[in-house]
Every structure is written in structure tokens, then in C-alpha cells.
C-alpha positions as CSV (number, residue, x, y, z in Angstrom):
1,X,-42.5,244.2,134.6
2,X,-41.7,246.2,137.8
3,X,-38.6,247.1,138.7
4,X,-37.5,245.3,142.4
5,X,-36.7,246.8,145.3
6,X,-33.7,243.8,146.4
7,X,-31.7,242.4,143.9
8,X,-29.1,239.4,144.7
9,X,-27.2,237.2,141.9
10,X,-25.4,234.3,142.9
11,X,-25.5,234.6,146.6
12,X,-23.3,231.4,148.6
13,X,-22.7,231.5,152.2
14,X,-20.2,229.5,153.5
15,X,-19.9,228.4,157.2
16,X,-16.4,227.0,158.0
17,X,-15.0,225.2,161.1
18,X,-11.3,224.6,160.5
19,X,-11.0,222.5,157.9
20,X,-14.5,221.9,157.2
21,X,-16.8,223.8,154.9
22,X,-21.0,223.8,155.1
23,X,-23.0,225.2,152.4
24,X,-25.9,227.3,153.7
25,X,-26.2,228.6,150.3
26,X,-25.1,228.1,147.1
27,X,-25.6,229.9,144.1
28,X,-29.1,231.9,145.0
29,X,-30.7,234.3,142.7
30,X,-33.7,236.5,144.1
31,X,-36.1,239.2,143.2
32,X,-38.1,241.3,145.2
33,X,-41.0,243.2,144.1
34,X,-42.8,245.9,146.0
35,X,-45.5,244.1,148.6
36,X,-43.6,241.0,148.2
37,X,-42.3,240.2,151.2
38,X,-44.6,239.6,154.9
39,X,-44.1,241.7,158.1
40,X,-40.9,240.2,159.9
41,X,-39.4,239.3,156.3
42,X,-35.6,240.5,158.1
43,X,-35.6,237.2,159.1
44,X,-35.1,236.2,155.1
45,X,-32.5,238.6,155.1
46,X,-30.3,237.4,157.7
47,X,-30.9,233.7,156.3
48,X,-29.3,235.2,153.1
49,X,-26.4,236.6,154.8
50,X,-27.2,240.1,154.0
51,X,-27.0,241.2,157.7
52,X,-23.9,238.9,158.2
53,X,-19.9,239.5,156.8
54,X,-19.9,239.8,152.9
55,X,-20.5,236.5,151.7
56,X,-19.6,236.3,147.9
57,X,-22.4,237.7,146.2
58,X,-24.1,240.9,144.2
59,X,-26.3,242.5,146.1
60,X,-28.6,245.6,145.2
């Protein structure tokens, strides 16, 4: 089994407008392996919030 190259356990992003809160995520877990992910794969990143403030998650 390799080892992968981006790690994230229990990844929730939460959007909030005053009182409001929407779930973009909720409770991900995700593996990345070496070759795994396409040209312009970024995109996945900032959908998980890994570009954006620090949602609650663990990230490697």
C-alpha cells in the first residue's frame, strides 16, 4: 500500500451568513496517491477548503 502524498480526516467547511449556516462539507476523509489526481486538480483543493481560512479539519 503506498504511502499518499495528501492526507485529510474529517474535513467540514462551513459557510455562514449571520445566523445561518450551509454545509459545503461535512465530515470528508481523502487519500491521495502519487498520479492520482489530473492536471488542474487545485481546483479540488480549493473545493476542500485547503486554500481557504482553516476550516476544522487534519490536514497532511
Amino acid at each position: 500500500m503506498e504511502t499518499p502524498i495528501f492526507s485529510v480526516k474529517g474535513l467540514t467547511k462551513v459557510y455562514r451568513t449571520g445566523e445561518v449556516e450551509a454545509f459545503a462539507l461535512r465530515g470528508v476523509d481523502l487519500e491521495l496517491n502519487a498520479g492520482e489526481m489530473a492536471p488542474g486538480g487545485a481546483c479540488s483543493f480549493c473545493a476542500m477548503g485547503a486554500r481557504d481560512r482553516r476550516p476544522s479539519r487534519s490536514a497532511r
